[in-house]
C-alpha positions in Angstrom: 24.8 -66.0 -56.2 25.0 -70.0 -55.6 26.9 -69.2 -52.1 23.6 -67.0 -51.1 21.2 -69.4 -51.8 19.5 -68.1 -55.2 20.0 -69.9 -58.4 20.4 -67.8 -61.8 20.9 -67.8 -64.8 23.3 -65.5 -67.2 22.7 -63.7 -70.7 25.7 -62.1 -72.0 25.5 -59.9 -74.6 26.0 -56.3 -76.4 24.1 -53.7 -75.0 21.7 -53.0 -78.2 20.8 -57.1 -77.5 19.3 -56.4 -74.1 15.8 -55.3 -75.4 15.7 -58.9 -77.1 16.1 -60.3 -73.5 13.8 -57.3 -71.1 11.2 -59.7 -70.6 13.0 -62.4 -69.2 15.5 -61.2 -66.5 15.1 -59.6 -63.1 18.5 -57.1 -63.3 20.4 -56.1 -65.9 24.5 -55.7 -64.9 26.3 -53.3 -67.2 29.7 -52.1 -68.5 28.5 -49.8 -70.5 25.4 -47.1 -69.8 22.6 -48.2 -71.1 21.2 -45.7 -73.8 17.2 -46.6 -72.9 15.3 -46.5 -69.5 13.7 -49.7 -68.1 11.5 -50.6 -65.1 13.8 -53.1 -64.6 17.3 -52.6 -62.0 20.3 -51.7 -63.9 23.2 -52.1 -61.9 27.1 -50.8 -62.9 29.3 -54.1 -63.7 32.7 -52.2 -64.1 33.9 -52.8 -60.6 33.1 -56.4 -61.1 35.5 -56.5 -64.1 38.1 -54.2 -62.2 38.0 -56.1 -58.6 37.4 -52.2 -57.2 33.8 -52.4 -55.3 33.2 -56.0 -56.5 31.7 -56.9 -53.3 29.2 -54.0 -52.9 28.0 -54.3 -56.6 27.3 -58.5 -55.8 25.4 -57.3 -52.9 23.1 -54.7 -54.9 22.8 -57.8 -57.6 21.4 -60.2 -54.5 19.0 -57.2 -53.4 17.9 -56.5 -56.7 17.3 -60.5 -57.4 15.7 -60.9 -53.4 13.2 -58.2 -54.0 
C-alpha cells in the first residue's frame, strides 16, 4: 500500500482474535472464512498467499482502505 500512497498498519492474528481488533481497522484480509458478520470489508487473502489473483485482491484492499 506504500507504492499507492496510503500508509497502514498490520494485525496478524487467528481468526477468533479479530473481534479483539473490530474497532480499530478499516478491512479485514482473510485465509480463512470468517465465522461472524461485520460492517466492516472482509476481503479473501488466499490468492495473496498463492500468487493466483494477488493483484486484483491488493486492489479491492486499496478500495476498501480509499473509501
Amino acid at each position: 500500500m506504500q507504492k499507492r500512497g496510503l500508509q497502514v498498519n498490520i494485525i496478524q492474528c487467528r481468526i477468533q482474535e479479530v473481534p479483539r481488533y473490530i474497532d480499530s481497522v478499516s478491512v479485514i484480509v482473510a485465509t480463512s472464512q470468517v465465522p461472524f458478520s461485520t460492517s466492516i470489508p472482509v476481503i479473501n487473502g488466499v490468492p495473496i498467499l498463492t500468487g493466483i489473483g494477488a493483484e486484483e485482491v491488493i486492489e479491492k484492499i486499496y478500495k476498501a482502505l480509499k473509501s
